[in-house]
BAFI-3210 file (N, C-alpha, C; in Angstrom, 3 decimals, decimal comma, padded with zeros to 6 digits):
// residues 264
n [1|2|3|4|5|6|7|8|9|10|11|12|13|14|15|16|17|18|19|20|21|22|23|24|25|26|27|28|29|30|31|32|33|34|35|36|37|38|39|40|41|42|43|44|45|46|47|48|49|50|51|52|53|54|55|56|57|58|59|60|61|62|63|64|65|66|67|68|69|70|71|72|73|74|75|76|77|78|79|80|81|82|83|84|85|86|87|88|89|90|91|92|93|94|95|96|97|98|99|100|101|102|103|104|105|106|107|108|109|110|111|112|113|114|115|116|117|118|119|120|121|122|123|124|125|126|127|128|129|130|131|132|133|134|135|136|137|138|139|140|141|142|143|144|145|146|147|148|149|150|151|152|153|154|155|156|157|158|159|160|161|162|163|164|165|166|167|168|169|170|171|172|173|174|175|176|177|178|179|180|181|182|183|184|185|186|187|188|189|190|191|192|193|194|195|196|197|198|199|200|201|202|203|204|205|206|207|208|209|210|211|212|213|214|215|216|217|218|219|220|221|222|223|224|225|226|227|228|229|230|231|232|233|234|235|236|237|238|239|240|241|242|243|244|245|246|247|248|249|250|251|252|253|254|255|256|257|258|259|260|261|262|263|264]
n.u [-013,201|-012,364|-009,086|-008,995|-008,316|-005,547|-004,727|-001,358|000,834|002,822|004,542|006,913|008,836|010,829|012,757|012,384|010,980|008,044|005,503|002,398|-000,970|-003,553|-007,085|-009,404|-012,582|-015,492|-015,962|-015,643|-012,745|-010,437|-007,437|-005,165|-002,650|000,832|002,540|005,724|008,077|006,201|003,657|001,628|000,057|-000,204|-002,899|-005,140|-007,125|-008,776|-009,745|-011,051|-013,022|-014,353|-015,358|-017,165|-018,238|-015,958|-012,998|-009,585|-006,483|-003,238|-000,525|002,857|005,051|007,876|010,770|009,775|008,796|007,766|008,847|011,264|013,940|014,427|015,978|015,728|013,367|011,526|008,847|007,644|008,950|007,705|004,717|005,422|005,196|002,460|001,014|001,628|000,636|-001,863|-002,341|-001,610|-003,718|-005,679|-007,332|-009,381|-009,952|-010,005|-010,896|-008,454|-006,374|-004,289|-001,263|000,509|003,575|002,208|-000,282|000,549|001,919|-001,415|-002,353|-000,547|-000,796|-003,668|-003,633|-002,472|-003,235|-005,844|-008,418|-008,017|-008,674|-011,357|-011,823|-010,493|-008,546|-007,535|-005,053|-003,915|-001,767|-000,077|-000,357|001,983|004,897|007,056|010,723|013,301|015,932|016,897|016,058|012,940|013,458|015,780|016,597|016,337|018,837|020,641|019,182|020,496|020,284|020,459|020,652|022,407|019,604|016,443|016,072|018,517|018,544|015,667|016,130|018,030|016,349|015,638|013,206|011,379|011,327|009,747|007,277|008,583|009,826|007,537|007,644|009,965|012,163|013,385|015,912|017,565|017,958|018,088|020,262|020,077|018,303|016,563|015,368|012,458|012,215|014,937|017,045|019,081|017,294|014,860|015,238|016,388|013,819|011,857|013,007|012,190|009,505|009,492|008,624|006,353|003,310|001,115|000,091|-000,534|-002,320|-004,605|-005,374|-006,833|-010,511|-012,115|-014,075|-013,436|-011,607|-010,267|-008,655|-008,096|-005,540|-005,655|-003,741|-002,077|001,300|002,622|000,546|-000,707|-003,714|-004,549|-003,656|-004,674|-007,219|-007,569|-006,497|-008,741|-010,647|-009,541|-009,738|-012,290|-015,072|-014,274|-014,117|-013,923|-012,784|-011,811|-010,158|-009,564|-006,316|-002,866|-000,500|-000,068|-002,798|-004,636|-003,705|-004,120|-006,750|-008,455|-010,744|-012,285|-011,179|-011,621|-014,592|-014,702|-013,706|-015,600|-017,917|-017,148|-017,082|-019,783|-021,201|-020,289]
n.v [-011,318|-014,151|-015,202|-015,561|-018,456|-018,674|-018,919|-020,248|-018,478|-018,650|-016,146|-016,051|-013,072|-012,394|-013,908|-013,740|-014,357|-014,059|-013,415|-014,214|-014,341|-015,538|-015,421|-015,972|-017,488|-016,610|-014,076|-010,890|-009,119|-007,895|-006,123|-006,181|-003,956|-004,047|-002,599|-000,994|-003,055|-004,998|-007,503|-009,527|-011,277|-009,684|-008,881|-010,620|-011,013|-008,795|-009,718|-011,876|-010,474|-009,346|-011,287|-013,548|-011,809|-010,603|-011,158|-011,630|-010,814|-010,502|-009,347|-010,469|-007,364|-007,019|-007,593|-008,096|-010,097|-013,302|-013,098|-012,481|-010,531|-007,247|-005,786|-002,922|-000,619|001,084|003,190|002,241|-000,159|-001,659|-001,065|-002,660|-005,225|-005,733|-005,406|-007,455|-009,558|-009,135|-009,963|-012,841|-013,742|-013,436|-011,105|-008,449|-006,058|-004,266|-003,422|-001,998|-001,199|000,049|000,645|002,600|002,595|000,779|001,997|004,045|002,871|001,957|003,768|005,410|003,244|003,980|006,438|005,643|003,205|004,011|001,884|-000,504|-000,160|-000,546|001,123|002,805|002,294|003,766|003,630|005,364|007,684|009,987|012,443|014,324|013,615|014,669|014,522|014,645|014,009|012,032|008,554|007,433|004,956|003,982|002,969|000,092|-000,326|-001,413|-003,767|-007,460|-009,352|-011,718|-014,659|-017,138|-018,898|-018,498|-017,000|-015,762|-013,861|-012,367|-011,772|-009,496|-007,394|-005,616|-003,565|-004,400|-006,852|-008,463|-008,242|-008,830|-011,750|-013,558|-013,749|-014,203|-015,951|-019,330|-019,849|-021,770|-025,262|-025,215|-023,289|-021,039|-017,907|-015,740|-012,139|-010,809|-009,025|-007,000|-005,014|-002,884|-002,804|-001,789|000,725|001,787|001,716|002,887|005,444|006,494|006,855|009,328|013,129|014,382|013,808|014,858|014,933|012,123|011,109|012,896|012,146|010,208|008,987|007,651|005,936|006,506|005,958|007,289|006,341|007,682|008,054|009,659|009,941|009,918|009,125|010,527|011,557|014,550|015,957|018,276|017,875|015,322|016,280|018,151|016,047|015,165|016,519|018,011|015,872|014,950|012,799|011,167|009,685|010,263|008,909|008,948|007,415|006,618|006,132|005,810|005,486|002,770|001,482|-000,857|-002,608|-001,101|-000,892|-003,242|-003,765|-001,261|-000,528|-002,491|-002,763|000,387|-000,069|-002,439|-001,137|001,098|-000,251|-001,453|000,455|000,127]
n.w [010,613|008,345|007,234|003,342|001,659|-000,190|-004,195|-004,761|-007,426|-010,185|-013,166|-015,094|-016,135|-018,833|-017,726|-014,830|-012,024|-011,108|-008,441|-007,276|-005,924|-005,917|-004,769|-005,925|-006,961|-008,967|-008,788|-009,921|-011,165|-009,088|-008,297|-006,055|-004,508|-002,534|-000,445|000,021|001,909|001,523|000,956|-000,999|000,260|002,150|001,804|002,564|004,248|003,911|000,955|002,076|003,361|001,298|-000,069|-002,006|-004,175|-005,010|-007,050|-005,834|-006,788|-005,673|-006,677|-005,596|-005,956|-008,006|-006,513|-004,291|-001,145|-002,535|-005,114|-008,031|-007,657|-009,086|-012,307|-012,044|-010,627|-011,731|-012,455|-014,767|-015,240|-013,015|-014,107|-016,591|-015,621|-014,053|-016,719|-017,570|-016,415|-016,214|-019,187|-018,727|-016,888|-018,453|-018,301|-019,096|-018,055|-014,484|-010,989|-009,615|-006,604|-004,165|-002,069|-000,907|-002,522|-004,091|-004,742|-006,231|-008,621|-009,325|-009,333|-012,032|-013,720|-014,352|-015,987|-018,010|-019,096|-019,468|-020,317|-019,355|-016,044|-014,301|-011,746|-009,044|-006,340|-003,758|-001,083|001,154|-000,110|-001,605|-003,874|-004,597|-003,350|-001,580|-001,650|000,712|000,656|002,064|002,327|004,327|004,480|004,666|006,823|006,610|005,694|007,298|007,501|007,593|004,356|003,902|006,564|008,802|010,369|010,577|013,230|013,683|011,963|012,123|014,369|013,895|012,909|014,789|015,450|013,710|014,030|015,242|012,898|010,472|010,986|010,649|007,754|006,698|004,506|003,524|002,336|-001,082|-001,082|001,788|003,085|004,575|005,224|003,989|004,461|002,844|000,871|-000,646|001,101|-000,493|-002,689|-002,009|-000,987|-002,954|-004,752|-003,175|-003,539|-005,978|-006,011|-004,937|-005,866|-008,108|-008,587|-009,888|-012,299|-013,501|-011,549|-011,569|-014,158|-015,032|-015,276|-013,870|-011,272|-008,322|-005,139|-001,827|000,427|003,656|006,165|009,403|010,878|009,321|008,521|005,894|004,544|004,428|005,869|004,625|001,942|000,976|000,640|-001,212|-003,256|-003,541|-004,503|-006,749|-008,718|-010,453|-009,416|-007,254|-004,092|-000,492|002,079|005,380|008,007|011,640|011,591|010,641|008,285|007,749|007,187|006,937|008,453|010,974|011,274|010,504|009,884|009,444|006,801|005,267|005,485|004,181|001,605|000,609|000,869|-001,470|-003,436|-003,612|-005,072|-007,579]
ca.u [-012,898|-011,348|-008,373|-008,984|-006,913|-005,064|-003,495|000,173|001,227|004,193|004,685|007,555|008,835|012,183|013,511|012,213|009,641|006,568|004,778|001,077|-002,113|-005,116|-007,806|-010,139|-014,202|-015,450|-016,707|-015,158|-011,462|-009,322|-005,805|-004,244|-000,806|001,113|003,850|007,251|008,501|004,909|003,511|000,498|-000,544|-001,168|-004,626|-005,809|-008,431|-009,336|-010,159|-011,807|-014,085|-014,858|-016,237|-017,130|-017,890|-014,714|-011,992|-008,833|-005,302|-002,486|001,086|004,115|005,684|009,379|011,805|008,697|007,684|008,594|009,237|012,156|014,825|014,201|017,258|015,118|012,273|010,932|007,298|008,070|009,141|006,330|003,551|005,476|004,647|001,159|-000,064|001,760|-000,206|-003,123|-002,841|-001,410|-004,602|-006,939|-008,278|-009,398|-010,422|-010,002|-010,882|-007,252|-006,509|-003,189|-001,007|001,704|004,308|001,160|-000,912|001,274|001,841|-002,355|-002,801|-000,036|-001,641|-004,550|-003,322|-001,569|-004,017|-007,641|-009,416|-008,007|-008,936|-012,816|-012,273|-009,167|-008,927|-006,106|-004,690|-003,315|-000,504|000,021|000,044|003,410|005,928|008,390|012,187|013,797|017,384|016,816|014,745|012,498|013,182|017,015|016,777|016,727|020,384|020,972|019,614|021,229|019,700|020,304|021,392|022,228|018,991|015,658|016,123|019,176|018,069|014,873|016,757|019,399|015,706|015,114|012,039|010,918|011,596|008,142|006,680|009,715|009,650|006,712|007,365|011,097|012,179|014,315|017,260|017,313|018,889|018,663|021,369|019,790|017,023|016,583|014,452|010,737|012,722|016,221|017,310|019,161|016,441|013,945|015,692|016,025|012,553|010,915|013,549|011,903|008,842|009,068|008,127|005,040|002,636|-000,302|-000,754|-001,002|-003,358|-005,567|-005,072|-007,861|-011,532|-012,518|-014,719|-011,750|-011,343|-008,827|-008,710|-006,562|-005,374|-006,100|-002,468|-001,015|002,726|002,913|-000,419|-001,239|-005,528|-004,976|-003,486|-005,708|-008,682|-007,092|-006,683|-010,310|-011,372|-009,672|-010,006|-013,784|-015,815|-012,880|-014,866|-012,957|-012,960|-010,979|-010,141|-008,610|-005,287|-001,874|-000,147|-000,716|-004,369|-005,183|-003,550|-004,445|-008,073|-008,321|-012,278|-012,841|-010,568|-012,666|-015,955|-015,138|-013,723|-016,532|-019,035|-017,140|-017,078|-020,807|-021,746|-019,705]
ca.v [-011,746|-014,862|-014,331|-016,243|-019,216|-018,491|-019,797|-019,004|-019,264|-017,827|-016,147|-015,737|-012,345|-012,122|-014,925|-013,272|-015,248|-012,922|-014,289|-013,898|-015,177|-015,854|-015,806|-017,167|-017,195|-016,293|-012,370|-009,484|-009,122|-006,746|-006,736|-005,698|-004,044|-003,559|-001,153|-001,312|-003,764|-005,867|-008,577|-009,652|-012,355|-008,748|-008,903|-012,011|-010,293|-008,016|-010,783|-012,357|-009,600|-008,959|-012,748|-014,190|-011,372|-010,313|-012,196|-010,443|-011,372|-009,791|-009,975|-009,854|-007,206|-007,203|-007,745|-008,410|-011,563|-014,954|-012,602|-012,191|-009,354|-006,927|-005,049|-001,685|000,045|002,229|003,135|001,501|-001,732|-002,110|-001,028|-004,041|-006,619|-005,468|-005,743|-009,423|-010,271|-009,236|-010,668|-013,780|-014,388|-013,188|-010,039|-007,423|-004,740|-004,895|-002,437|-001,907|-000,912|000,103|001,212|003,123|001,936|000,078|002,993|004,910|001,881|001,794|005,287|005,517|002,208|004,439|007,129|005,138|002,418|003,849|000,959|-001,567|-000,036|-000,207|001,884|003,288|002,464|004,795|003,683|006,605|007,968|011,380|013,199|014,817|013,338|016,083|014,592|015,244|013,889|011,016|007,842|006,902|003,543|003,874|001,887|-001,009|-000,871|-002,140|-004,835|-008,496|-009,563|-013,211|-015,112|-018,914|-018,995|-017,284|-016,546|-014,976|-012,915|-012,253|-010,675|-008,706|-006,735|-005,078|-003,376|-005,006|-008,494|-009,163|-008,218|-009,510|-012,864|-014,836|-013,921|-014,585|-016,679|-020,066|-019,971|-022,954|-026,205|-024,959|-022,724|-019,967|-017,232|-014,272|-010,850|-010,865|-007,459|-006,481|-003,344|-001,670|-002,629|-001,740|002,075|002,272|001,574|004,275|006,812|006,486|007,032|010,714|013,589|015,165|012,793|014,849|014,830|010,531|011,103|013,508|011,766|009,354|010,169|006,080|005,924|006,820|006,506|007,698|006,161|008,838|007,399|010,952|010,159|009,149|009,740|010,690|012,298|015,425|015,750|019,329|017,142|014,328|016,783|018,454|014,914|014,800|018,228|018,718|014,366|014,030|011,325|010,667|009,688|010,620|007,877|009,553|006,299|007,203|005,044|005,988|005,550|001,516|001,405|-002,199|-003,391|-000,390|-000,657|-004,093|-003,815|-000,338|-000,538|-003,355|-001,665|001,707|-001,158|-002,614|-000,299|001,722|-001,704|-001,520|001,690|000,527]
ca.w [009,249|008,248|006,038|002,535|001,558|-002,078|-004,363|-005,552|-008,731|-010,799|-013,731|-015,824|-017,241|-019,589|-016,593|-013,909|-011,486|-010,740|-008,272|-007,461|-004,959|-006,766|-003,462|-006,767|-007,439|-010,363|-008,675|-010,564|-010,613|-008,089|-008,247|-005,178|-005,050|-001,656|-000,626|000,253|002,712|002,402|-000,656|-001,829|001,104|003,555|001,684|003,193|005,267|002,813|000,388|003,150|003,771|000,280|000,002|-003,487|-005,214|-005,678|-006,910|-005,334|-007,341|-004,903|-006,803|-004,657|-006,715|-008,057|-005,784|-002,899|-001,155|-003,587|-006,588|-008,386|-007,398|-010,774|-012,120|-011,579|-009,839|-012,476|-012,429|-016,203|-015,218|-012,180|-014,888|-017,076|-015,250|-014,469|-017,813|-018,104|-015,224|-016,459|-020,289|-018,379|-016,299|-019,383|-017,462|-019,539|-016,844|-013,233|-010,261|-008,779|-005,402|-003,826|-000,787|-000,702|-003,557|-004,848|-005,308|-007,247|-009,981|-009,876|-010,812|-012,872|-014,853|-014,738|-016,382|-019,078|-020,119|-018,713|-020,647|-018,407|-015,041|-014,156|-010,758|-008,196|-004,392|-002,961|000,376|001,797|-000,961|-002,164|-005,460|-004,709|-002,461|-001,953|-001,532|002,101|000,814|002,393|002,093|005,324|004,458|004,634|007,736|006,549|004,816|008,515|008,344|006,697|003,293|004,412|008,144|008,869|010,770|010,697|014,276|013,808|011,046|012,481|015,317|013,255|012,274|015,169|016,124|012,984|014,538|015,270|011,963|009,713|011,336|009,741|006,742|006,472|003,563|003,447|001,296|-002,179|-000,338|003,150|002,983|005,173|005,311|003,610|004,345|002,221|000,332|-000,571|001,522|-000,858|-003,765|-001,637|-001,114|-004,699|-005,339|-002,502|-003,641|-007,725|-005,772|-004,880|-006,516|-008,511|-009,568|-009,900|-014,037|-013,413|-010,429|-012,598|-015,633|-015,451|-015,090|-013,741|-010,187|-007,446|-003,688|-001,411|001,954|004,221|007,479|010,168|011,355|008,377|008,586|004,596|003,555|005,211|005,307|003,399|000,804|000,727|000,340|-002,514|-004,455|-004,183|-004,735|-007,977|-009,232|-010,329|-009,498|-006,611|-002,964|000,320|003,257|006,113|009,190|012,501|011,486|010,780|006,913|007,791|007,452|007,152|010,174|012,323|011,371|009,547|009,813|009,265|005,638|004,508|005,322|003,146|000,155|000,186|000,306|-002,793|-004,539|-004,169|-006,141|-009,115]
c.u [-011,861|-010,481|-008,999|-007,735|-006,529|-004,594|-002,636|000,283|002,410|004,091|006,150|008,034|010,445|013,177|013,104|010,942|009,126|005,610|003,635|000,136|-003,122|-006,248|-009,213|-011,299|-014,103|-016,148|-015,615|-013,744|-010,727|-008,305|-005,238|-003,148|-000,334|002,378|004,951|006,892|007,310|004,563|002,133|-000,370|-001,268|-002,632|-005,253|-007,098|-009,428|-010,171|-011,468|-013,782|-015,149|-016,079|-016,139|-017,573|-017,123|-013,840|-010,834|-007,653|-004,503|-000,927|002,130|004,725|007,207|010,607|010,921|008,365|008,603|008,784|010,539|013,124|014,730|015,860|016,886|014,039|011,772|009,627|007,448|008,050|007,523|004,761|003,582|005,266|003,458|000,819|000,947|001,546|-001,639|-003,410|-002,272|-002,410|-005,712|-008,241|-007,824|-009,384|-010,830|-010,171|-008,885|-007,174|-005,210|-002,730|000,146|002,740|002,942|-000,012|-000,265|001,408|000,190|-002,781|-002,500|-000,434|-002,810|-004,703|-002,637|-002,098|-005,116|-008,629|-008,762|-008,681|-010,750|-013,329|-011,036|-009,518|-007,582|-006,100|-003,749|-002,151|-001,279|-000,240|001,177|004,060|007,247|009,742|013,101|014,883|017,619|015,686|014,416|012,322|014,901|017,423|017,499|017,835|020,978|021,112|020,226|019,912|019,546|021,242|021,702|020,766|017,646|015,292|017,401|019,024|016,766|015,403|017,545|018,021|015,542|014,174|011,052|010,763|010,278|007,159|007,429|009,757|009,040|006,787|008,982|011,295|013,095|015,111|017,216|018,308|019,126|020,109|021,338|018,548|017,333|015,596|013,347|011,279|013,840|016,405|017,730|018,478|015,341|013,688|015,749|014,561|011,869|011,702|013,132|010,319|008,337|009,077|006,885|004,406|001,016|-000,966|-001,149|-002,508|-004,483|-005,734|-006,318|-009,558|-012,440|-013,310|-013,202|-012,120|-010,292|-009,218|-007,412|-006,571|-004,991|-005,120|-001,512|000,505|003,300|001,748|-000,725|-002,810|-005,524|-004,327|-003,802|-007,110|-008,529|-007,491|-008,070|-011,231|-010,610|-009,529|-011,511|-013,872|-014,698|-013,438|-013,668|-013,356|-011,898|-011,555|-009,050|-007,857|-004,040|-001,739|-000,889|-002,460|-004,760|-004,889|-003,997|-005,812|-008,345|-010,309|-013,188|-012,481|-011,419|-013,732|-015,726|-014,547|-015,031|-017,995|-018,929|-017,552|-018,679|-022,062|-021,113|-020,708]
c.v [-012,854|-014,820|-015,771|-017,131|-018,745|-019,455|-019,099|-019,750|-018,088|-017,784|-015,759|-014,850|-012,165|-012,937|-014,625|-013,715|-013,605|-013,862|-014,226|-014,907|-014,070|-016,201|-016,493|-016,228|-016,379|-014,941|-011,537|-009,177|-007,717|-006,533|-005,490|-005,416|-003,371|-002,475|-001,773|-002,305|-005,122|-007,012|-008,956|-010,350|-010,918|-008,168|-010,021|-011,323|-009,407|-008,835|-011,715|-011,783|-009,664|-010,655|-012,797|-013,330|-010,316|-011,135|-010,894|-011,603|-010,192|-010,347|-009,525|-008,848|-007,059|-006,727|-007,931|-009,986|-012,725|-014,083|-012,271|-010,711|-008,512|-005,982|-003,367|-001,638|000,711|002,088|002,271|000,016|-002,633|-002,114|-001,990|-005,289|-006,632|-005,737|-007,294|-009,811|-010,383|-009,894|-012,310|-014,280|-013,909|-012,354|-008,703|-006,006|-005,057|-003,037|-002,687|-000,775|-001,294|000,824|001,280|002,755|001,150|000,902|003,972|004,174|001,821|002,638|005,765|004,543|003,022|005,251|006,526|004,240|002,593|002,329|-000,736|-001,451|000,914|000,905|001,866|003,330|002,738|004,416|004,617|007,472|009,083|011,879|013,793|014,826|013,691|015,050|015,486|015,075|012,839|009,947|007,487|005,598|003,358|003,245|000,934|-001,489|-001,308|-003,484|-006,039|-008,295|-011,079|-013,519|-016,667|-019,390|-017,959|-016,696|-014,819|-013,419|-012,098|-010,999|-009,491|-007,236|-005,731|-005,086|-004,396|-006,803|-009,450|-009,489|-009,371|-011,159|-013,905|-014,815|-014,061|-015,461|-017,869|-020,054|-021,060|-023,813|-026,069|-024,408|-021,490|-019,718|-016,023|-013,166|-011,312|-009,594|-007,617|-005,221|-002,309|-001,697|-001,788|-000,094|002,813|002,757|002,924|005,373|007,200|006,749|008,861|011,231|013,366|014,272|013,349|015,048|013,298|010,913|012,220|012,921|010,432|009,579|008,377|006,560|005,663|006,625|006,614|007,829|006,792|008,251|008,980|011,060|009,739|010,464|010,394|011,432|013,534|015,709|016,955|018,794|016,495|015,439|017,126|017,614|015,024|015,337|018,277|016,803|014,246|013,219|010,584|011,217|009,705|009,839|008,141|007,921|006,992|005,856|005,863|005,367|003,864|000,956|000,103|-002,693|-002,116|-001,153|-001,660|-003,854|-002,118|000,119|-001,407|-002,848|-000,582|000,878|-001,426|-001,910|000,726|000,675|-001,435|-000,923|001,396|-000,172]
c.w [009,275|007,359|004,764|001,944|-000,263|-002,353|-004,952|-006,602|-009,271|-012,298|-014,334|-016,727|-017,260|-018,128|-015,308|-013,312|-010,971|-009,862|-007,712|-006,744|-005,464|-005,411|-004,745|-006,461|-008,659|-009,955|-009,552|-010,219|-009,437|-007,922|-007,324|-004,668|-003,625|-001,928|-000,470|001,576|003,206|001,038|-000,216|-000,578|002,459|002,996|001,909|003,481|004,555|001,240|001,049|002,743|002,645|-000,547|-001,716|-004,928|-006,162|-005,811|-006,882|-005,468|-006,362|-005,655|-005,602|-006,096|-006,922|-007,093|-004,324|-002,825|-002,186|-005,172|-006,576|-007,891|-009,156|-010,745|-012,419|-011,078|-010,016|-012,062|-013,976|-015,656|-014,065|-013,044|-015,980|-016,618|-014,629|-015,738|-018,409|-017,566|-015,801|-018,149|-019,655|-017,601|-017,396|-018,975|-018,587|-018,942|-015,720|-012,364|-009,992|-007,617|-004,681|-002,924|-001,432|-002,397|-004,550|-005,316|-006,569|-008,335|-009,761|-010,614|-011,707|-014,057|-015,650|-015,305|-018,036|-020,347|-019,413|-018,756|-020,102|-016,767|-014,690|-012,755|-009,667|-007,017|-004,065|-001,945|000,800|000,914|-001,840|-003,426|-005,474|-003,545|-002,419|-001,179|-000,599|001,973|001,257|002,761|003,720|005,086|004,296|005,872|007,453|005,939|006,002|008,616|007,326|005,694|004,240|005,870|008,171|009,147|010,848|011,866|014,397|012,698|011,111|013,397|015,198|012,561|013,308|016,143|015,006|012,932|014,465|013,882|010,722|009,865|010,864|008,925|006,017|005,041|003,109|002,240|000,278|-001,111|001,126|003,407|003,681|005,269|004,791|003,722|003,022|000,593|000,202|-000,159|000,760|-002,311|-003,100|-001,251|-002,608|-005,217|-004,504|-003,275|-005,271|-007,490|-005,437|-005,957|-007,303|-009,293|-010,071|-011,571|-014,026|-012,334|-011,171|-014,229|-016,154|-014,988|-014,656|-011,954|-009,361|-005,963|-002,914|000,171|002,578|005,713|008,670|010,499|010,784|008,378|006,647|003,858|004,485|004,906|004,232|002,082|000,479|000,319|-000,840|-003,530|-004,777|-004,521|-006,613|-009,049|-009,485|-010,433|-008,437|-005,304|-001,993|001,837|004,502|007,384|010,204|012,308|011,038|009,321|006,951|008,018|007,988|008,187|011,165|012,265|010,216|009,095|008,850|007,698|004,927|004,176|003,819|002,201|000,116|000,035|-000,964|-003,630|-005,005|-004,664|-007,627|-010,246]
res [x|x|x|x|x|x|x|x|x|x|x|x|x|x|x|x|x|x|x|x|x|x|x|x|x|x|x|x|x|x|x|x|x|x|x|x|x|x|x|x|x|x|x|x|x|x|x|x|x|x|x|x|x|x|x|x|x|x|x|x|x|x|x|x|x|x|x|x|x|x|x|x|x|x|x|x|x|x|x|x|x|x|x|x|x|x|x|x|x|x|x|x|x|x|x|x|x|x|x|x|x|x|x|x|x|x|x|x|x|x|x|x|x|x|x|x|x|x|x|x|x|x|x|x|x|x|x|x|x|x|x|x|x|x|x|x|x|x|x|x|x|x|x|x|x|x|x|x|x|x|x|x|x|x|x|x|x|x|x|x|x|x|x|x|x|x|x|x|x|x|x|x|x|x|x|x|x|x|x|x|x|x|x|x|x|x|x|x|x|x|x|x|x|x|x|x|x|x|x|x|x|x|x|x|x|x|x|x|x|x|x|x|x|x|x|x|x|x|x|x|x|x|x|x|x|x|x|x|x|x|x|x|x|x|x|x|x|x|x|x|x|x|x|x|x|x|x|x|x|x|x|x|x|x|x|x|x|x|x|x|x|x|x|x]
***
């Protein structure tokens, strides 16, 4: 798969840049929502795959990627700038399809305003993410926000060095580099993520799937079966991959997308 070229564009909410890749064609909209620590451009491939007749909008969302830092991380505020995305590109009803942090704002959309969402693609994320006391993303209060250099800041990541790296971000005026994320927005935001979501995740009755990764570090399979045992009309795509589907198994994630895509 070759990844698809986008385009970016920015919107504007209450001052706050939103910013958003449009991979285009006039196929059927998709709006693809990543997780923590990732933005809109890690559906390249997936876009790709899906060819022309899907058109696949990926926002970075708030405080992700070239978007604005927000001054919360509600499921509220993430489901506000969803629907000023979507009356800002003049999309009435869109499949949506989400990982991690991005699943939880699809189903919760889906639960809230059904008659926008034509059909739910779950990447690996729970119905009730029980609260250990501490966030598995409290790492990253390690590492810098910004460095002189994206070497040096690159390096200040870690194990994450490798990943973190290309997608770094130059500072206004050459004045540095800054992380893709803010660490301690980015703790905020997972920790507004736990707990019981299963009246949203039952709450809509739209064509569902729920890709479970066999070694996912966050879904256990007797909890993925559940979702789809008591969700009608909610198909169950089990991949030997780990919570990160798409990059374990960039081919094998595409496949079960597109073959739900093409029962709808």
């Amino acid at each position: 798969m070759t990844a698809a070229q986008p385009t970016r564009a920015t919107l504007t909410i209450d001052g706050r840049a939103l910013s958003y890749l449009d991979f285009g064609g006039t196929g059927r909209p998709l709006v693809a929502l990543h997780g923590h620590l990732s933005e809109g451009a890690s559906f390249g491939a997936l876009a790709a795959a899906l060819g022309p007749e899907w058109r696949v909008i990926a926002p970075d969302q708030r405080g992700h990627g070239d978007s604005d830092r927000a001054a919360e991380y509600t499921r509220a505020g993430y489901l506000a700038d969803l629907l000023a995305l979507l009356d800002h590109l003049g999309i009435d009803r869109a499949v949506f399809l989400g990982h991690s942090l991005g699943a939880f704002n699809a189903y919760h959309l889906a639960a809230e305003r059904p008659e926008l969402v034509e059909a739910l693609i779950n990447v690996d994320t729970a119905a009730d993410l029980p609260d250990h006391g501490a966030s598995p993303l409290a790492f990253v209060l390690n590492f810098p926000y910004t460095a002189p250099s994206r070497e040096e800041l690159a390096a200040a990541c870690g194990p994450l060095a490798a990943v973190l790296g290309p997608v770094l971000r130059p500072l206004p005026d050459g004045a540095g580099w800054r992380l893709p994320f803010h660490p301690q927005d980015t703790v905020d935001s997972e920790n507004l993520v736990h707990g019981d979501h299963w009246k949203q995740w039952l709450g809509s009755d739209c064509p569902a799937l729920l890709i479970h990764g066999l070694r996912s570090q966050v879904l256990p399979a007797e909890h993925a079966r559940a979702m789809c045992a008591r969700r009608p009309g909610t198909a169950y795509r089990p991949l030997d991959a780990d919570h990160f589907i798409a990059q374990a198994d960039p081919e094998g994630f595409a496949t079960a997308v597109r073959e739900f895509l093409a029962g709808l």
